[in-house]
N, C-alpha and C positions, 0 to 999 in steps of 0.2 A: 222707211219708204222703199229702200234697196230691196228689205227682205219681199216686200210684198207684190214689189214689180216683179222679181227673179219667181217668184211662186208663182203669179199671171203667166207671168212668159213661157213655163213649164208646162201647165196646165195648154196654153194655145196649140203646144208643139204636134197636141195628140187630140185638143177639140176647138170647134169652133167657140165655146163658150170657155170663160173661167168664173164661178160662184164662190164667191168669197162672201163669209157670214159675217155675223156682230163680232162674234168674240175676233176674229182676224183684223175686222175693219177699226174696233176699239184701241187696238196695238197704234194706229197710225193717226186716226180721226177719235179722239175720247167722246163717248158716250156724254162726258159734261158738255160738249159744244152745242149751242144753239142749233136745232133741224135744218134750219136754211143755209146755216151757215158750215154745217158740218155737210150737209148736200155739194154745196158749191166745193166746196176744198175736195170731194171724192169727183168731183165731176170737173175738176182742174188737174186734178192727178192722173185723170183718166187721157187727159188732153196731152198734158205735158208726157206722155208716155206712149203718146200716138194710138191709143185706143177708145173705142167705144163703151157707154156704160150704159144700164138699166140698175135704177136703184127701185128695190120694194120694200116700201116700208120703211124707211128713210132709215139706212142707217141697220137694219135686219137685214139684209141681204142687199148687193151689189154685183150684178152678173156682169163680168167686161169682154169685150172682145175685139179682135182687130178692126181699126177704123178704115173704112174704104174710101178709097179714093174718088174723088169728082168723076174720073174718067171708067170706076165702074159700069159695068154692064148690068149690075143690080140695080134691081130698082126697090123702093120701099126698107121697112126695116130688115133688123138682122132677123131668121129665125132661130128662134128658140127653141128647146128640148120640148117633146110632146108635154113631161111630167112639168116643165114651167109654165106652157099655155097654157093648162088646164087650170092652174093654178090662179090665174090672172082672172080675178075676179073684183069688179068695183073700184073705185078711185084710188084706193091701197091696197098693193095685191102683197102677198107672202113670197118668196122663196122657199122651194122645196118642197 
């Protein structure tokens, strides 16, 4: 889990997003864990590590990014790369 926060935290330094896929997410979260159950554990890891996450495709992709505070001045979600909205199609969207 070190390696994968230390990769997030790299990735943050220089975007506002970090896309981490299956084969990265499998190292921490095995592909054998139940969907809901492997969700919740990427979205507890996301918590314990003070950031925000979109998972697509539960488990295919994972985009995290800094969590904002209450006392932000933003309002609504984070945005997303252009090449990720477009992408966001239907109740399961893809990654990339």
């Amino acid at each position: 889990m070190k390696t994968l926060a230390r990769r997030i935290a790299i990735d943050l330094r220089t975007s506002k997003v970090s896309a981490i896929y299956n084969s990265e997410l499998a190292r921490v979260f095995p592909k054998t864990m139940p969907t809901e159950e492997r969700e919740e554990s990427i979205r507890r890891f996301a918590s314990d590590h003070g950031l925000e996450v979109d998972i697509f495709e539960v488990g295919l992709c994972a985009i995290f990014g800094k969590s904002r505070s209450k006392n932000s001045k933003e309002s609504g979600k984070r945005k997303l790369p252009k090449a990720l909205v477009r992408s966001r199609r239907g109740s399961h969207r893809k990654c990339g």
